[in-house]
N, C-alpha and C positions, 0 to 999 in steps of 0.2 A: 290767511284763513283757508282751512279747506272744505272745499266745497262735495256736497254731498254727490250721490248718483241721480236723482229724484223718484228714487223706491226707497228712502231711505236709509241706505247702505253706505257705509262709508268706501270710500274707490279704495279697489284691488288694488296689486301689479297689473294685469290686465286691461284696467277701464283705464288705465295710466298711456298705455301703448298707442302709438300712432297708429290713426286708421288705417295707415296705405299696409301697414304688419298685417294686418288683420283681415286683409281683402285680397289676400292673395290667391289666384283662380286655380283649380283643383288639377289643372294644366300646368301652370305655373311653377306649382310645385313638383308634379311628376319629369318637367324638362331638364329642371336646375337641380335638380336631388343628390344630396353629397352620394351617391353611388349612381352605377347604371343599370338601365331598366332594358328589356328588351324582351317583345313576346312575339314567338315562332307558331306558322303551322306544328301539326304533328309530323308531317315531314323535314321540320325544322326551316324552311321559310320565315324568312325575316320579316314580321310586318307590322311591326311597328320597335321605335328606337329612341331613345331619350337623347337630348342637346348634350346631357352630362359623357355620355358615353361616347358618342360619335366625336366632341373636342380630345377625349382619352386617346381615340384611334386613330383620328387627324379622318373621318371619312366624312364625306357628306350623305344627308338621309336620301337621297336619290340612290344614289351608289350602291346602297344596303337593302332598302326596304323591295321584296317583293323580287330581287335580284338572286342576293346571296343567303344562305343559310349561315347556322352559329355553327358549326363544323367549318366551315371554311374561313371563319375568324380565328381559328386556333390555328397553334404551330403543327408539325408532321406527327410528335409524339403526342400534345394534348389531342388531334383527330385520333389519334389512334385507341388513346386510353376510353376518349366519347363516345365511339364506337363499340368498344367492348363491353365496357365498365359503364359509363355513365349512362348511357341512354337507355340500355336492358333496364339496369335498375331501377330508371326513373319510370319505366312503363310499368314495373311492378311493383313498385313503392307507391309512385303520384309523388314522391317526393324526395329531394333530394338537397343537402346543404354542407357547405363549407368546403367544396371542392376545389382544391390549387389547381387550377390551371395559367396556360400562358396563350394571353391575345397576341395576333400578329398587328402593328400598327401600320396605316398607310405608306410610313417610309421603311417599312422592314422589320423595325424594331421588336420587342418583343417585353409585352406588359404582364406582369405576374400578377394573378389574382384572384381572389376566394367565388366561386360559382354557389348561389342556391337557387334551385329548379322547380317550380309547381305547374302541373297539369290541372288548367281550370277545365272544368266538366259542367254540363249543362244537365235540368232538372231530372233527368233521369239516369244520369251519373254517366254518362257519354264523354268523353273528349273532346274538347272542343280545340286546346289551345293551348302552348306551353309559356310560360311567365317565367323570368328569367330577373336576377338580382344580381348585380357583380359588382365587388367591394375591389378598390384598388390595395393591392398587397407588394404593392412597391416598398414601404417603411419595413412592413413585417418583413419579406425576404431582404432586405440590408440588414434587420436586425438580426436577422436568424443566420446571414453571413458573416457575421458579425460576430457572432455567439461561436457561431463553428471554430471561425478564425484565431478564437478566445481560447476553446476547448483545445484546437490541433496546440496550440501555443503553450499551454498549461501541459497538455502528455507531454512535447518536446523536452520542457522545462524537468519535467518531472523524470522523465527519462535519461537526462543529461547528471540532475541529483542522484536516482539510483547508480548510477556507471560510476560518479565521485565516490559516491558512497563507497561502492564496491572496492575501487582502486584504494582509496583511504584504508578499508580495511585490509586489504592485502597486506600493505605492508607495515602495518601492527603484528602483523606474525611471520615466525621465520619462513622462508620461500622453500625448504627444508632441515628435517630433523637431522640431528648429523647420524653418523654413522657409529655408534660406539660399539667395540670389541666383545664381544661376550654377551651383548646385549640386544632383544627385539624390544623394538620401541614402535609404539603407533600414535597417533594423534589423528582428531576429527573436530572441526567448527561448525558450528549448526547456525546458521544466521534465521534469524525470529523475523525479520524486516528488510527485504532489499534497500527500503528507502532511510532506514536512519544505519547510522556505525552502533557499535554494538563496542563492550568497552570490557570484553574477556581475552585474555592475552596470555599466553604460551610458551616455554622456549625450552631446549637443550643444548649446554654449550661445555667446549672443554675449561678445564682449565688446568694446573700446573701438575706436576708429577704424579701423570697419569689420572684426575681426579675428575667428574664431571659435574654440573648444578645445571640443577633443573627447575625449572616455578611453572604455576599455572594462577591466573589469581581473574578477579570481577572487580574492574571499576565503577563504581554507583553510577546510574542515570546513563544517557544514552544521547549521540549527538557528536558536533564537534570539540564539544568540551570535554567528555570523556574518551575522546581518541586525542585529544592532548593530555591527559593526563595518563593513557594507556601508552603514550609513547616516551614519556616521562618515566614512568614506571619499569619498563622492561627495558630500557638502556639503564635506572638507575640501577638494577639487580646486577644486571652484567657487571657495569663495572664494580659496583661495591663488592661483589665476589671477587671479584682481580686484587682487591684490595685486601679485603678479609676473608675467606669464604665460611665460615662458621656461617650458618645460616641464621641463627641469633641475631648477630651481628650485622649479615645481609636487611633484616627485616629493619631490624634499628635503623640503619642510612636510609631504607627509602619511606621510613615513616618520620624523620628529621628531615628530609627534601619534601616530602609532600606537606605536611605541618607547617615549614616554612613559607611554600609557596602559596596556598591555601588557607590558614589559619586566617579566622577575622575575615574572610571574601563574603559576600551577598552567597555567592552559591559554593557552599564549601565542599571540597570534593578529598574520597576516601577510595580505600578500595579492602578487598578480601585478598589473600596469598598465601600460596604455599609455595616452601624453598628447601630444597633436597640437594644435598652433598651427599655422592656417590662416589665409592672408593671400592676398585676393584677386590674380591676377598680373598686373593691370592690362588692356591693349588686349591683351595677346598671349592673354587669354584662361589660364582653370583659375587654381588655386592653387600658391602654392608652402607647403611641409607643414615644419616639424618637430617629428620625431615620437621623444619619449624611452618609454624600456624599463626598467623595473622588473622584473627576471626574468621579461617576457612574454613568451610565444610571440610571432616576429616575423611584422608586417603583410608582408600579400599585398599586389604591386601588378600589376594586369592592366592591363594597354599596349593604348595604340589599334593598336600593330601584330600583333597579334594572341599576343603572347608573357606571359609573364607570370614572376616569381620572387619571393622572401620578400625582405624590405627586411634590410637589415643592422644588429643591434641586441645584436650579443654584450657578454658579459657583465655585463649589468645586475644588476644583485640586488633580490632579495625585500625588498619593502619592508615595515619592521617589525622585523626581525629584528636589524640590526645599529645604532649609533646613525648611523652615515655610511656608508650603503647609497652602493655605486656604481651611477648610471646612465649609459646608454647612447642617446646619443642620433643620429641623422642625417637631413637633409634633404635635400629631391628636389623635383622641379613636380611636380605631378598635371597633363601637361599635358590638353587636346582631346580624350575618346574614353579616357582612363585613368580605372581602380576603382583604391580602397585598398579593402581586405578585413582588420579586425581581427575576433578570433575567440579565443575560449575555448579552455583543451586539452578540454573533454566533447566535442567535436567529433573530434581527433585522438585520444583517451584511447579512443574507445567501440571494443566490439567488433564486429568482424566473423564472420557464418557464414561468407563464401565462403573466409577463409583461418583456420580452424578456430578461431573465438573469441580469434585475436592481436587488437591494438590495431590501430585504422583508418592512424594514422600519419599526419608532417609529409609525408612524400613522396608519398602517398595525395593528402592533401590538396591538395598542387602540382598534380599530374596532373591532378586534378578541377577543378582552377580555367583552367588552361591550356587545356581543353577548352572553355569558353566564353570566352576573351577572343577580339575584344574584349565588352565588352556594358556593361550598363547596372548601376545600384545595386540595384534593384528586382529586375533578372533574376537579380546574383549571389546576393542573400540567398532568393529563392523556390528557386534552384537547392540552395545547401543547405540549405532545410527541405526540399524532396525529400529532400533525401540524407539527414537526422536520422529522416524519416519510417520510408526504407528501412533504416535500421541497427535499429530498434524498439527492441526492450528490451536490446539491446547497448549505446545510450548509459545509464548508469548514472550518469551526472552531468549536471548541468546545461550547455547550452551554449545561447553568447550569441554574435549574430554582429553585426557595424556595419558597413556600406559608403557610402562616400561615392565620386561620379563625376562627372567633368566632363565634361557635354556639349559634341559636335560644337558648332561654328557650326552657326547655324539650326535647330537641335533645342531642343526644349525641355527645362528643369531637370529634369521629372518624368517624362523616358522612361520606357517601360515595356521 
């Protein structure tokens, strides 16, 4: 049965509490106080010091009181910051909190911990006396070393990632374009993110009498999975050219290798491509091109006469996806004085500020290529890494650009 208070009341928490709780002397608790106390002259004179603090410092209250000031409990650099910083302000504040510093303890040591300072003033607002509260910040700086340790650990980490990255991506692409006869060729990669691979991939290679291929294509998503599949990709072209080079027939093999490999996976994986057989056009000078579309954005051709349009490559499809992907293929000269321009959509894809973060766009991109025909390989691809330069952090995906050009008579292969 429980027994009442005898006012009535049923007993608290409180009325519950042992008296010896309850009677603890206003001393008692100022000595043992989970922090330390300590109040200074205004010349900072120690004169009076809590048990809690003096066990912190290993000193006894003789040692302290009426002896040393709180400047001379700090280390060389906290006296020095108390001096500049802390004490000024405290005279024109009256108040001062949560200042880090670090106490010197009896044996040398050196204890890290939060300072707050108040100037008790007498009734006519006078100075009497400075009141001192110091919280031990031992846990806090382990854990704030802790955290550092955490963070230095995580950049390392993350900086070892982007260098993989990097390396990985290197060599997804040829380390260079080759050399072909009669031909400027340029290429440029625009990486969107140091820290992930990017899954746009490149190439020019010979093959049999006298004949060159060439592809540019975008593997979906981004990661190590797409730089296995972009490395799958650009060896299958190779060699299925060595095999067949009809660029038909190129796109067919590596959409029956990826189909194969991929088909039915949790994450299935495709990619965009274009594939060009280049055949010297004899005395009349340039090549003559055919160039197949795997759902690629279609190649730019800039004309020696100064015009330019996307070549015609509708409805190809996404190679990977279906087991007999249709492509789309058609041929043309690259005569005298004509660029091909293949190119990634992180180009068309990225945003623009001047029309309020819409997409840069195929027609965007027209314009801007019409604007320098005719010109050279070299000139169109510097021309748009300008332009990748100026869209900045609106390309948000990688893009990859290729041009090949046929020089005038009497100019050489490597205009600039």
């Amino acid at each position: 049965m429980t027994r009442g208070t005898g006012d009535g009341r049923d007993p608290g928490p409180h009325d519950r509490l042992p008296s010896t709780l309850l009677e603890d002397s206003t001393e008692d608790l100022y000595e043992n106080a989970p922090c330390g106390f300590l109040s200074t002259l205004l010349d900072g004179t120690i004169v009076k010091v809590n048990a809690t603090l003096l066990d912190w410092l290993g000193h006894r209250r003789a040692d302290l009181v009426g002896r040393r000031t709180f400047s001379d409990l700090l280390t060389a650099g906290g006296r020095l910051y108390h001096e500049t910083h802390f004490a000024p302000l405290l005279r024109m504040q009256g108040e001062i909190s949560g200042i880090a510093l670090e106490l010197r303890t009896a044996d040398g040591g050196r204890l890290p911990v939060l300072v707050t300072s108040t100037v008790k003033t007498d009734g006519d607002g006078e100075p009497l006396l400075i009141r001192t509260t110091v919280f031990d910040a031992r846990d806090r700086r382990s854990y704030e070393e802790e955290l550092l340790r955490a963070r230095q650990e995580s950049e390392r980490e993350r900086e070892r990632l982007r260098q993989l990255a990097t390396t990985l991506q290197a060599t997804l692409l040829p380390p260079a374009l080759e050399n072909v006869p009669g031909l400027d060729v340029a290429a440029y990669y625009h990486i969107a993110s140091a820290d992930e691979v990017g899954g746009d991939f490149y190439d020019l290679f010979p093959l049999a009498a006298g004949t060159w291929g060439l592809f540019l294509g975008d593997v979906c998503g981004k990661g190590a999975t797409a730089a296995a599949v972009t490395s799958l990709a650009r060896y299958t072209l190779r060699a299925a050219a060595v095999y067949d080079p009809d660029p038909a027939a190129v796109l067919g093999n590596l959409n029956t290798v990826l189909n194969h490999e991929y088909s039915g996976a949790d994450d299935p994986r495709f990619c965009t491509v274009l594939f060009g057989l280049l055949t010297p056009d004899g005395d009349a000078g340039g090549f003559h091109i055919t160039l197949a579309s795997g759902g690629h954005p279609p190649a730019l051709l800039l004309r020696a006469d100064g015009t330019a349009d996307h070549l015609p490559t509708p409805g190809g499809q996404l190679i990977g996806v279906l087991p007999d992907a249709a492509v789309a293929t058609t041929s043309f000269r690259l005569a005298p004085g004509d660029t091909l321009l293949l190119y990634t959509d992180g180009l068309t894809e990225a945003h623009t500020a001047a029309s309020g973060g819409d997409r840069y766009g195929d027609d965007a991109l027209l314009g801007f290529v019409r604007s320098l025909a005719p010109t050279t390989a070299r000139r169109t691809v510097a021309a748009v890494r300008d332009l990748l330069a100026a869209l900045g952090s609106g390309v948000d995906d990688d893009a990859a650009v290729l041009a090949v050009h046929a020089p005038l008579p009497g100019r050489p292969a490597t205009g600039t």
